[in-house]
Structure formats: C-alpha cells, structure tokens
C-alpha positions, 0 to 999 in steps of 0.5 A, spaced: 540 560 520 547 557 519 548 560 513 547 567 516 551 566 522 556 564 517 555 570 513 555 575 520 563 571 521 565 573 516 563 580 516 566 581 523 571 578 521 573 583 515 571 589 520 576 587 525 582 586 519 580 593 516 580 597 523 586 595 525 590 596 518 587 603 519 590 605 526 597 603 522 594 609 518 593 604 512 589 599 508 591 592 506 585 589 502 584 582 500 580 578 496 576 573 500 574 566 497 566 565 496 564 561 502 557 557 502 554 553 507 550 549 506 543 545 509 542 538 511 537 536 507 538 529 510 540 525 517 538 518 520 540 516 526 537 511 531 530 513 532 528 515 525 530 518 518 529 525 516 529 529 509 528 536 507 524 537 500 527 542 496 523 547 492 524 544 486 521 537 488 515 540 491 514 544 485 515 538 480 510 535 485 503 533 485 501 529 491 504 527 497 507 520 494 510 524 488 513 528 493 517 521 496 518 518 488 522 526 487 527 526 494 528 518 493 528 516 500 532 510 500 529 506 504 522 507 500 519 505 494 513 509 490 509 505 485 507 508 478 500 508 481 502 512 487 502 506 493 508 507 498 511 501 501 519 500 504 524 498 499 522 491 501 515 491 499 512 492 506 507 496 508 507 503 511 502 507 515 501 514 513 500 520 517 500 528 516 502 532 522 501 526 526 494 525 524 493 518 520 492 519 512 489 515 507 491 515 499 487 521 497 488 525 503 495 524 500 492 526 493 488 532 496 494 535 500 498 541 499 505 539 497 508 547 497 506 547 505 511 540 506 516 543 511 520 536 511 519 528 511 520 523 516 521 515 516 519 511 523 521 503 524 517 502 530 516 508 533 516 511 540 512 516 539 504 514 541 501 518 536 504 513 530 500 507 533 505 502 534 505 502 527 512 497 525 513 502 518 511 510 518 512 516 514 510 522 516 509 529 513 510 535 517 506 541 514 507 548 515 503 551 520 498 557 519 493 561 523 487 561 519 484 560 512 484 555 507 485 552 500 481 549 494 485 543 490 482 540 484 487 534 481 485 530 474 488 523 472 487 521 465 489 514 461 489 514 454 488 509 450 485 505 455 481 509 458 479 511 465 479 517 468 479 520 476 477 527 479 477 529 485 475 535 488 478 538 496 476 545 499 479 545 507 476 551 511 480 553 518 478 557 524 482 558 530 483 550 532 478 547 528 480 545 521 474 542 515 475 539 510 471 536 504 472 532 499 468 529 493 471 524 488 469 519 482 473 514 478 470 511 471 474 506 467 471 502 460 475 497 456 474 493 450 481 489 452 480 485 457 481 477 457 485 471 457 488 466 455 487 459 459 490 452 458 487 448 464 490 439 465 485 436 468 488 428 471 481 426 474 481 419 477 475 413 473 472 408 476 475 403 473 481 405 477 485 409 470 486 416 470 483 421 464 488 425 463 486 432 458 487 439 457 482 444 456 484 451 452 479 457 453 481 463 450 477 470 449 475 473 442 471 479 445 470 484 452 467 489 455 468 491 462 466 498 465 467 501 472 466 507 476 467 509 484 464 515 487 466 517 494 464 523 498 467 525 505 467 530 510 472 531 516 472 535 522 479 536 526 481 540 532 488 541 533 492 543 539 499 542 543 494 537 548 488 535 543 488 532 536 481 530 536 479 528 528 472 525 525 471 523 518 464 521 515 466 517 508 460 514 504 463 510 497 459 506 491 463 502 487 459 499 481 462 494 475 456 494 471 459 489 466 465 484 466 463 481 460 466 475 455 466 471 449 470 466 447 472 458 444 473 452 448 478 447 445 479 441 449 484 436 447 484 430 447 478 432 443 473 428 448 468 434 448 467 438 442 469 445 440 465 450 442 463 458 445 462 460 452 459 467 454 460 471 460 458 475 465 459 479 471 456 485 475 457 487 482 456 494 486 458 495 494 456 501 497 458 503 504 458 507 509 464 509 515 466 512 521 474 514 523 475 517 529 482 518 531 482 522 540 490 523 542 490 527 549 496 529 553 496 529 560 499 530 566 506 527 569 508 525 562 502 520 560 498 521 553 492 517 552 489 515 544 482 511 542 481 510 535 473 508 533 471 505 526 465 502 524 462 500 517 456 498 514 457 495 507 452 492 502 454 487 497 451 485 490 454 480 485 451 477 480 454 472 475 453 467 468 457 462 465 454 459 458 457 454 454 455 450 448 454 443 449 453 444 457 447 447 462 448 453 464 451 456 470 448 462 474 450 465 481 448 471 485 450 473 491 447 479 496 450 481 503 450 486 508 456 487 512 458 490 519 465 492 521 467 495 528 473 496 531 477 500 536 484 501 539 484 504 547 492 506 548 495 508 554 503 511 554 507 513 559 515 517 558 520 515 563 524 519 559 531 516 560 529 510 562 524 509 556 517 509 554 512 504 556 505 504 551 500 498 554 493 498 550 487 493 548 483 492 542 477 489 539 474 488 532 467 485 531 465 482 523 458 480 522 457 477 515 450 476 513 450 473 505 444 470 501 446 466 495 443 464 489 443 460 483 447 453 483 449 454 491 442 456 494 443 459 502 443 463 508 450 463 511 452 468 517 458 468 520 460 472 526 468 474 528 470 478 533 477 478 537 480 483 543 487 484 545 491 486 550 499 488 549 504 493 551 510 495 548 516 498 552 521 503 547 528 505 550 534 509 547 540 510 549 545 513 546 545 512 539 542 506 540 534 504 541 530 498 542 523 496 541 519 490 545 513 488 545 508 483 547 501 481 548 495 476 546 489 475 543 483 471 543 478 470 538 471 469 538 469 465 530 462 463 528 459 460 522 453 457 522 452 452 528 459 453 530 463 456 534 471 456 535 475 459 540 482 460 539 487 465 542 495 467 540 501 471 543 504 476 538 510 478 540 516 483 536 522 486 538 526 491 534 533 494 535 536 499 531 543 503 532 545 509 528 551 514 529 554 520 525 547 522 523 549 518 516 549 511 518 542 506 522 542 499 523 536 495 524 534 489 525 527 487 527 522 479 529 515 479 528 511 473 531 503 474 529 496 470 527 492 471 522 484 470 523 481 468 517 476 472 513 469 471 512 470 470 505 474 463 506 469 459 511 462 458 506 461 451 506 457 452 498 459 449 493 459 454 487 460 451 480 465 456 476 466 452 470 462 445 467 468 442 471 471 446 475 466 448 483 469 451 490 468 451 496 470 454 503 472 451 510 467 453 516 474 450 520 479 454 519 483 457 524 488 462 525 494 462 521 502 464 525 506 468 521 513 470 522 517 476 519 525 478 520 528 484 517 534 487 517 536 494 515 541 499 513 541 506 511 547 510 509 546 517 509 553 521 506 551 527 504 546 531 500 548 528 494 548 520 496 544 515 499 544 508 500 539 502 503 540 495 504 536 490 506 533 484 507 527 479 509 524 474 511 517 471 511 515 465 514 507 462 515 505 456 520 499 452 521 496 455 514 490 454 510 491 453 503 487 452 496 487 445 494 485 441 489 480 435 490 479 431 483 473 426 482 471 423 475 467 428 473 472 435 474 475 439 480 472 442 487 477 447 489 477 447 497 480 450 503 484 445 507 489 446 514 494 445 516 497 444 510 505 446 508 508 452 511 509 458 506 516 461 506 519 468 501 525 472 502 528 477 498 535 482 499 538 487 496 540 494 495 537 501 492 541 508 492 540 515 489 546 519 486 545 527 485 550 532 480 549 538 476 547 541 484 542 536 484 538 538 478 540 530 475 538 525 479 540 517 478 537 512 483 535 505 482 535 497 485 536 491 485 534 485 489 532 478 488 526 474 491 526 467 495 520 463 495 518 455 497 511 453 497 510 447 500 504 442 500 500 441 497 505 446 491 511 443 493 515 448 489 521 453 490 522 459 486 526 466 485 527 471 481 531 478 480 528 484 479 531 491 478 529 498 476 532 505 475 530 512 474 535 519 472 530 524 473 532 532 469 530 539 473 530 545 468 527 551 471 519 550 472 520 543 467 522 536 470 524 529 465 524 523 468 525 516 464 524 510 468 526 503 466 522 496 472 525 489 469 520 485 468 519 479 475 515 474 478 512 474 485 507 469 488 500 471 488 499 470 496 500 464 501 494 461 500 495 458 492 501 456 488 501 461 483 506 464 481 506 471 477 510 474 471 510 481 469 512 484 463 518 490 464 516 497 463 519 504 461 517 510 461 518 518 460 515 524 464 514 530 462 512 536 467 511 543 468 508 547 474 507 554 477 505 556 483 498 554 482 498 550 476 502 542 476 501 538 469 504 532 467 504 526 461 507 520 462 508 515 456 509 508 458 512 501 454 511 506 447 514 500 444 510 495 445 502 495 442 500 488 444 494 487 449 498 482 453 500 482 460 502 477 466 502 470 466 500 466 472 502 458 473 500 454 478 501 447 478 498 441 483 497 433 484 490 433 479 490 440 476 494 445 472 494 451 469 497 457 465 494 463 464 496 468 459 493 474 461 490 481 456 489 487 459 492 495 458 498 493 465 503 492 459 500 497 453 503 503 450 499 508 454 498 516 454 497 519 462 495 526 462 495 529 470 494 536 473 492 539 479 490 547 481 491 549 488 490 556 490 490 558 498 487 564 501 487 567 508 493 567 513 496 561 514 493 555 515 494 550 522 495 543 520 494 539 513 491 533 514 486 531 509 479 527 509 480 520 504 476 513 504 477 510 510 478 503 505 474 499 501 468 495 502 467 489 506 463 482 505 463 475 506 461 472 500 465 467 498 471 468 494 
C-alpha cells in the first residue's frame, strides 16, 4: 500500500510540474530518480515481535519450523530436527491462528498461506493461555475448500524413515482435518562404551575399590510409531471451538545387545553379557480447545484433555559368571486435566485473566521378575490463579499469582502439600527496532509417578534402583532478561541471559553395600543452579539472497550435593544460507558443547560438533531437500556422559548415528482446490504416552 501511495505522489507530482510548464507554452522535462519504498518486514515493540516471510523463505520451506530457521528470527533457535525453542533454550508454545499446534500440525501446515509470524513474551491475549514463550502464525484466510499435504523424510545410512499424510476440508465455519502418520527406524550401530568405579564399603571396615569395563560388540534396535488423528474446528469472530481425536502406537521390538565385561582389579573374570529390550505404549487422547467472546469486553476459554495409555516393557540381562536378570513391566495410565480461564479488558487500564485448573494421574503397573508387585499411585492438583497485564506507552508489564494444592497417593500413603506460584514480566520497547524484558518465575513441581516405586529393580549383577514414595514438590525459580534489536530489514540482534534455580529437590544418590550399589531417590538434597548469556544475530546482503546468522553463549551450572560439581561451557553455531531463483543452499557449522542431563543426576554430557550442507529446490507443489551431515567423520561415536559420586563413578562413550556422516532426503506435495480456506490449524499428536513404571 505504501508503495502505491508512493508511486500515485509521484505521478501528481510529475502532472502538476508538466501542466503548468505548458500554460507558459513550453515543456521543460526531467529525469526523476528511481524511488522504491520498501515494506517492513520487521518491527518489535513492547507487546510482541512480528515478522513478514518473503516469498523466497516460504518456497524454500517446508514445514512451519523450516519457515522459522528461513526468517532467523532472532530471539528463536530451530533445531536440526525441527524443535523450536527461544535462543536460550526455553520452551515455547505454538499456535496457528491462535489455535494451539503440536509438532506435526507444524509439519502438516500450508507454509505458502503464512501471511506473517509473530513472537509473544507473556502475552496478554486470552487466547495464548498465559503461556510465558508463544509463536504464533498468522495463515491466509479463505471461504471455502481445501488442500492435500504428503510430506516424506528419509535418513540414510542410518536408516529411518517418516511419512505422514494430511487432507483438510473446509465448509463455511467448520474446518476437518485428517491426518495419518508412521515412523520406522532399524539400526545395527547402537551401543556404548562403560567404564564403571565401584568403592564399596567391606565388613572389616576396608574399602574394595574397582573398575568395571563394558563394551558392546554387536546391536540390533528397530522401532516404529503410528498415529492417527482427526480434528474437527469452528471458527468465527466470537467462537474458536476445536476437538481433536488422536490414537498413537509406539513399539520398539528389539533393543538388543552383546558385548564383554572386564573388571579391573581382575577380582572377577572376563566375561560376555547379552541384552534385551522390547516396550510398545498405545494411547488414546481427547484435546478440546473453546474460546468464547462475550459481551462488555469479557472472553471465557476451557481446555479439556484426557488420555488413556497402555504400557509394556520387558527386559534381559545375562552374564556369564552371574544369575540372570529378568524384568517386565505392564501399565495402565489415566490422564485428565482441564484449565477454566476467565479475562476481562479494562482496556486503558489493562487486562485481568483469573482461572482454575485441575490435573488427575492414576498409575496402575504390575511388575514382574526380580521386583514382584502391584503399585498404584494416584496424583492429582487443583489451582487458582490470576494474572493482571497492563501496557502503558511503550511500556507493558505482566503479573501474576496463584496457588496449588496437591493430592499424592502411593500405596497407603498419602501427602498433602500446596504451593504459591508467582511471575512478573516487564518489558519496554521503543522505535518499533528496540524491546527490553526482563522476567522472574517462582514454581513447584509435583513428581512423577515414575520416581516413587518402592521396588528394587536389579540392573546389572551389581548395580539395583529404587524409587522414593516421600518425595514431594520441588521449588524452582527462573530469571531472564532479554533484549532485541531490530534496524532494518537486513539486521537483527538478541541478547540474553538467564538463570535457573531448584530448591527443596529430589535427586539420584548412590547407596554403596559390600556386594554393589542400589541407586535411590532422596530429598531435599543440594539445590541445582545453571545460567547461560549470550548473543545471536542475522546479517542479510545481495537484497537478502545471502543471509549470515549465528550465536554464541556460554553456560553456568553448579550441581550440589550429593555431586558437589560446578561446570561450563561455550557453545556456538553459524549458518550462511544462498538463494538462487527456485534453489537455496545453506552450510551450517554447531561447535561442539556440554550440558547436564537434568537436575535429578550429576551427569554431565559432551556432544560432538556438527556441519552440514543443504540443498534445496521447489515449485509451486513441490518442495525436496538433501542434507548432508559431518561427511567428514565416518565413526560411530557420539556423546559422552560423566557422572561422578561418593561410592561410584561412571564414563560413558556413547555409539549411535548423532554424529555419523548421514544423507537426509525430504520432500512435501501439497496441492489446494476450492476457494479460499478460512483458517490453518492443523491436527497432531497430542504428546506421548504416559506411565507409571519405574524409571
């Protein structure tokens, strides 16, 4: 629209300068100089960040998440496999017109009908949920029709291979969508490298200090996963009613293993051990989401969920020298949960969201093997909150409170605790190039099912775990502070920084006896601290046909009893992508970096660095890509785990195809028919399956 304003200027301009030079009876000519007006694809200000894909990013695209890697958003990190978090790693919600999205609606949309892209930090608006991170896309509206997707991925060399089908009808208000999928995976390249230091108390008051070394010689893992969905959405100014149906089975039939056995001082003999492994979980979910505008500037919104999962796993261990281990485990899981949110504009004066929510687990899992039992356990929490967001200028501010109370049954017993939550957010932006943020979270979390099992299960000949039927809620507490810089169309820049804090936690801890160690769960045990700054940025030349974007941030962490370690590291990545008519290349280089594996265990985790380059071509239907990754490295390795303790200690090299030279091959079809279609939000799984076996 600028540009035609523009352009008309112009053109008066130009008349008006002729008309009168020929009532003087002559014409004086000339040249003007080329004038271009150009949209802002860009701007951030204190309430969100918005961005406008080009026709070149969305041709070059092929899911939702591609298109985020294409506009590097700055304040966005896309992995390789298509999981989209902040630039500081936390997780952010997805919706499609405002409509929540899982992964595979993201895979399944129609990226040509992206109209533009926006990026939420504690959103005012009811229909993002009070979610603290939030994308939204905006999709092109349409009166009625439809459009059929078929998107492949395949990954040679170690093989596994996805397909997944979606067809959307539309008619007036109400949209259909179904979509089928399925996943298969077979390996031979799967195993490890283990060096375990046992320091085991003796009665006669000496400690018997050894190694125990465990490699694999030989591997076989295959796995599959297929889904089903169907979702039925109406759409108007004043109602967003959706109900998705969603059944999933996940099998891994083999996970099996050979291997040798050293120990050093050679107090046993070397030996061989086999492995087994087989688990399949089958659920069925219900995800309704009901927004409804009412009068006087209210809205009400009720999100359902129920799931009911089934769970088998089965499991070998045998060794020469010692008795064999066996394990199986079968459950049946119940899931309900169902948020009730009210809000209110005052409009100048700000927006008020109060709600209650409610959740409900009940795990029932028989074991069998060396743990013989019956355990069910039961969880359950209701909370009340209310959040109060006002903007004032360039300035808006976010506030919240509320309180939970929790119900935890395991067994015969029974605890009751309950805990506040509170946020605030505060974040100013100016200019349309500039925002500033900061934000504090304060939370519990209610442990899972999975960690209270009072079993002893035998791992290994000298290894058993346990689980604690006392644990309670965790307190856990976030900090962030954010900047984004926004110039132009051609730059951008984000700078952030964070820190994560756990109180009152549960923890893995290692109980040595003469014979061996049972891995339990005890609580309160240290707190867990990590911190991570750094910055990422995008350069665009060539009228933004090369592209250079990159980051580099360092992480903090401290690991406190019964670990007692402090660690860091440096991580970076950059990326220079090529647009050439319908071709685009991209060479990515990710450094190699360490992380801890959660806050319940001292393990801290190596990862190799990778590069690779991607080719890619499209059409106005089609879309195909190749990827080839670390061509340079032909090893089987990959990450490294350490963890170290009073009475044990382990190093562990891991083998599978992370860090292998690989050859991906990916293409969608889509093709539309009809006129044009309303809204874009497509069905997906609704998660994964649940249990309450111990982990």
């Amino acid at each position: 629209m600028k540009q035609i304003y523009c352009l008309i200027g112009i053109w008066l301009c130009t008349f008006s300068a002729i008309a009168q030079s020929e009532t003087n009876d002559s014409i004086i000519t000339q040249e003007l100089n080329e004038v271009v007006v150009e949209a802002q694809m860009q701007r951030t200000d204190a309430k969100k960040s918005t961005y406008i894909p080009t026709v070149r990013q969305k041709n070059a695209s092929q899911t939702g998440a591609d298109l985020l890697d294409q506009m590097s958003i700055p304040q966005l990190n896309v992995t390789l496999n298509g999981n989209i978090k902040t630039n500081s790693g936390k997780e952010v919600a997805v919706f499609i017109d405002y409509i929540p999205a899982t992964e595979n609606d993201i895979k399944a949309m129609r990226i040509s009908d992206v109209k533009r892209v926006e990026y939420y930090e504690y959103p005012s608006d009811p229909r993002l949920q009070g979610h603290q991170f939030a994308v939204n896309y905006i999709m092109t509206k349409y009166e009625y029709g439809g459009y059929v997707k078929a998107y492949d991925h395949t990954n040679l060399l170690h093989f596994s291979e996805q397909l997944l089908g979606s067809v959307r009808l539309q008619y007036k208000n109400m949209t259909y969508d179904l979509m089928g999928y399925g996943w298969g995976h077979n390996s031979s390249h799967y195993g490890s490298e283990l060096t375990e230091t046992y320091r085991l108390p003796q009665p006669d008051g000496t400690m018997k200090i050894f190694d125990r070394y465990s490699n694999t010689t030989s591997s076989k893992e295959n796995r599959q996963q297929y889904f089903a969905a169907f979702k039925a959405t109406y759409n108007t100014d004043k109602i967003q009613a959706s109900t998705l149906i969603n059944g999933n089975i996940n099998r891994k039939p083999h996970s099996d293993r050979t291997g040798e056995v050293v120990y050093f001082p050679a107090d046993f003999p070397p030996s061989e051990y086999s492995s087994t492994l087989n688990n399949s979980a089958k659920f069925l979910s219900y995800n309704g989401y009901y927004f409804f505008a009412l009068p006087k500037s209210n809205s009400i919104s009720f999100t359902p969920f129920y799931m009911f999962s089934h769970t088998e796993q089965n499991s070998s261990y045998i060794e020469n020298g010692f008795a064999p281990i066996y394990n199986g485990a079968v459950d049946n899981t119940n899931q309900l949960k169902a948020d009730l949110k009210f809000n209110h504009d005052f409009g100048k004066c700000g927006n008020l969201l109060g709600f209650i929510r409610g959740s409900y687990e009940y795990n029932r899992t028989q074991y069998t093997g060396s743990a013989t039992s019956l355990d069910r356990a039961k969880s359950s929490r209701v909370g009340i909150g209310a959040t109060y967001n006002v903007s004032i200028g360039n300035f808006y501010g976010s506030t919240g409170f509320g309180w939970d109370w929790d119900k935890l049954k395991f067994a015969d017993m029974v605890d009751n605790p309950s805990s506040p939550w509170f946020d605030i957010s505060l974040q100013y932006g100016f200019k349309e190039k500039h925002s500033l943020s900061a934000t504090f979270h304060y939370s519990s979390w209610t442990p899972s099912p999975t960690y209270k099992s009072e079993n002893i299960i035998q791992y290994t000949p000298l290894l058993r775990y346990t689980g604690n039927p006392n644990l309670v809620p965790s307190k856990s507490y976030d900090i962030d502070f954010r900047y984004t810089w926004l110039p132009n169309n051609n730059y951008s820049l984000s700078a952030f920084a964070w820190a994560w804090i756990v109180g009152d936690r549960y923890s893995y801890d290692y109980v040595a006896s003469s014979d061996g160690i049972l891995r339990t769960i005890k609580q309160p045990m240290g707190s867990f601290a990590q911190g991570q700054y750094g910055v990422s940025g995008t350069l665009r030349f060539l009228n933004r046909t090369l592209v250079l974007s990159g980051q580099v941030a360092q992480l903090l962490n401290h690991n406190g009893a019964p670990y007692n370690v402090n660690h860091s590291s440096i991580n970076w990545y950059t990326r220079i992508r090529y647009y050439l008519k319908d071709w685009n290349f991209t060479l990515t280089y990710i450094s190699d970096n360490a992380c801890a594996d959660g806050c319940m265990n001292g393990i801290w985790q190596k990862s190799k660095s990778d590069w690779y380059i991607t080719v890619g071509w499209s059409n106005s239907n089609w879309n195909v890509r190749a990827d080839l990754i670390d061509f340079s490295r032909w090893n089987w390795k990959s990450t490294i785990q350490e963890m170290h303790s009073k009475y044990y200690d382990t190093f562990q090299q891991f083998y599978d195809g992370q860090s292998h030279a690989l050859i991906q091959l990916s293409a969608t079809y889509t093709f539309g028919f009809g006129k044009k279609v309303q809204r874009d939000n497509e069905p997906g799984v609704s998660g994964s399956a649940s249990s309450g076996i111990l982990q």
